[in-house]
N, C-alpha and C positions, 0 to 999 in steps of 0.2 A: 564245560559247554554252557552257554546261556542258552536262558527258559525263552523263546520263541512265540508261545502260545500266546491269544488274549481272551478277554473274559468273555465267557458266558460266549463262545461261538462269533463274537464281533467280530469283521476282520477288519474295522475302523480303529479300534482299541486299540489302547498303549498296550505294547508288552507287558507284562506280567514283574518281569526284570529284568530292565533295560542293561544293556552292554555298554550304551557310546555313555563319557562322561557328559555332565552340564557346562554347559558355554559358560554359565558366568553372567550372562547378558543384563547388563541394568537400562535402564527403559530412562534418557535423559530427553524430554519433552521441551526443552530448547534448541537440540539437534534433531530433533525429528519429526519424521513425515506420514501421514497416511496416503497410501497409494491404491489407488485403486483400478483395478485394470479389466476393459470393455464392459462398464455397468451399463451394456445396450439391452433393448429390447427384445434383439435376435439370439442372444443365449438367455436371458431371464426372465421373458415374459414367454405364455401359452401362444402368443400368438408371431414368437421369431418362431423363425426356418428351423433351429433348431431343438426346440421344442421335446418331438418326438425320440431324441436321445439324450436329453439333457435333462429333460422335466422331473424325471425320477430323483435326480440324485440333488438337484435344487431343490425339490419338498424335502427330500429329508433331512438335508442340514437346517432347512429355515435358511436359504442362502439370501432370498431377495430382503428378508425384513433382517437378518444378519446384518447388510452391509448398509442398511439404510439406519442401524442404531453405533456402526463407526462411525457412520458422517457426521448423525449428530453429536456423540461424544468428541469427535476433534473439531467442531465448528464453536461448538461449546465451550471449549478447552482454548480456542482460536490457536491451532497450531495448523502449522502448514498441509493444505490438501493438496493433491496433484491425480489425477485422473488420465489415463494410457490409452485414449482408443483405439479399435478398428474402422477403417475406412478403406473401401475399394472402389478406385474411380473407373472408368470406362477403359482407360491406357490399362490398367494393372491387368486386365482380362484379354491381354496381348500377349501375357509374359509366354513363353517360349517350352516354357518345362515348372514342374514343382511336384511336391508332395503329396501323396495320397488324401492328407487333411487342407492342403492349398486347395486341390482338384476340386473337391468335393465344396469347399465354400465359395470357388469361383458358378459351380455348377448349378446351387441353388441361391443365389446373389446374396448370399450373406453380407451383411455391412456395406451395401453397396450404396453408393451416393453417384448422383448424375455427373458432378462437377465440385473440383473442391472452391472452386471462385461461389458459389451458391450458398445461401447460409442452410444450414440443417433441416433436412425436411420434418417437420416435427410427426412422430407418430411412425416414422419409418421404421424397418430393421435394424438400422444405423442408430437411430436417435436412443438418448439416454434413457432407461426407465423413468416413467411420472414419479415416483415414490423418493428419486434423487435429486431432479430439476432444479429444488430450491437451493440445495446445497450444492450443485456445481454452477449453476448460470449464477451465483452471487456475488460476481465480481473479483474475487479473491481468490479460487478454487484456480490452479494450475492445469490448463487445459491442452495438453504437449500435443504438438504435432503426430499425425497415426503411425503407429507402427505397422509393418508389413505383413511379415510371418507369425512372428510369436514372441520376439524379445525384444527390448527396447535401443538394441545396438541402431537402427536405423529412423527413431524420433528424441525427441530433445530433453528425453526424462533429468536425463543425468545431469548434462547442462543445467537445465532449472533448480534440481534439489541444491548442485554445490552452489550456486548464487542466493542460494538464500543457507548456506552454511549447516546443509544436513549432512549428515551420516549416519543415521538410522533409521531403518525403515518401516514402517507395521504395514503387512502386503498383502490383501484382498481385492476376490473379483475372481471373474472367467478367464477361462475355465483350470481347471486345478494342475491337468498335466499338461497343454501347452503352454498359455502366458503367462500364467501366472508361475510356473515353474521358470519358466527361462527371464521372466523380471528378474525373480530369485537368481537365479543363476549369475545372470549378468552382472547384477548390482552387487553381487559379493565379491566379484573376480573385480570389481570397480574402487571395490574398499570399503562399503558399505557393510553396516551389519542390518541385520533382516532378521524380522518375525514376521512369520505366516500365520494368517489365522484361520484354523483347518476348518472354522462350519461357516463361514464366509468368503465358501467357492465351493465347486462342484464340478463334476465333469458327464463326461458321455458315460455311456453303458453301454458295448457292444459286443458283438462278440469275438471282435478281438482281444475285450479286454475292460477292466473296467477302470478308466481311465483317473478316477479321483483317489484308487486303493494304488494304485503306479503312484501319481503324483505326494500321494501321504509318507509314501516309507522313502523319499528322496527329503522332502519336506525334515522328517527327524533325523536324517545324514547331516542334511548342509545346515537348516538356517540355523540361525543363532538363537532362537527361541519359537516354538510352537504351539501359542495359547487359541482359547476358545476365545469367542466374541465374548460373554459376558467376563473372563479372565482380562481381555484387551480393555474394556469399557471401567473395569475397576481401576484398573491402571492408569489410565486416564481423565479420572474424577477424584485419585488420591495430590 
């Protein structure tokens, strides 16, 4: 039987003694991408909709100045960025049926934009955190059409990394057990290999469930490597 436990009462912590073997994974920064997914206002700032279930588990990773020290390490590095948003126009709030986490974002207009012909309202729930703005409006930064639900099967992620000849991915951003789990997901069943970087995302706390301790122990099943920011950041200045 493996040891299960982790230390000192975490239940963020690595097992004590892991079961699954190591991928292997080597980190080739001519194939690879940072991706980063909904770095809006309305999951990482105090003053998105989401706030009040999300705020906790954002302070205690360091999630916002987390993903604001990967942009600089691959802007720095000049390797490929690519950014995944959400965007909900006026038509999507027609749809017919969805999910309890659909419902619930239709219901308080999370990422909601008036029209996609309109450039970005700046300051909105939609719009990118100030802390990122230089690093993605800088001309270069891959700015993929929105995804819908949670995964990237219906925006042009994929399309864009193999045009620029990636197949590795370092995946950070909102939130831990929808999008940023089902990028994951996606991108590997695509051919991609994938590292998450577990304190550069976060999730809800409810009490269903706390959504970023679900999306961590799927996180050490699938991806191909699971480092911290400053683990990702060394990697990326060696």
């Amino acid at each position: 039987m493996c040891d299960h436990k982790t230390h000192a009462g975490n239940p963020y912590a690595p097992p004590d003694k892991a079961a699954l073997p190591d991928s292997g994974f080597q980190l080739d920064l001519d194939r690879a991408a940072l991706v980063v997914t909904d770095p809006q206002i309305d999951f990482l700032s105090p003053d998105g909709v989401t706030w009040e279930v999300v705020g906790e588990s954002v302070q205690e990773h360091g999630t916002v100045e987390n993903i604001r020290r990967l942009f600089a390490a691959a802007k720095q590095r000049d390797m490929t960025v690519a950014v995944s948003p959400h965007f909900y126009y006026p038509y999507d709030h027609r749809w017919k049926f969805g999910g309890p986490l659909e419902k619930l974002m239709h219901n308080i207009g999370m990422f909601d934009r008036p029209l996609p012909l309109t450039a970005l309202e700046r300051n909105s729930g939609a719009d990118f955190m100030p802390e990122y703005r230089s690093f993605i409006e800088d001309g270069r930064t891959i700015i993929t059409s929105p995804h819908k639900i949670y995964g990237p099967e219906q925006n042009d992620l994929v399309l864009q990394l193999r045009k620029q000849r990636i197949d590795q991915v370092i995946l950070a951003g909102m939130s831990a057990n929808l999008c940023v789990e089902s990028h994951m997901r996606e991108l590997l069943e695509q051919g991609f290999e994938v590292v998450v970087v577990k304190d550069a995302t976060a999730a809800a706390k409810l009490p269903e469930g706390d959504g970023y301790l679900a999306a961590l122990i799927n996180f050490r099943y699938m991806a191909n490597a699971l480092w911290s920011t400053e683990e990702t950041v060394a990697h990326l200045q060696t």
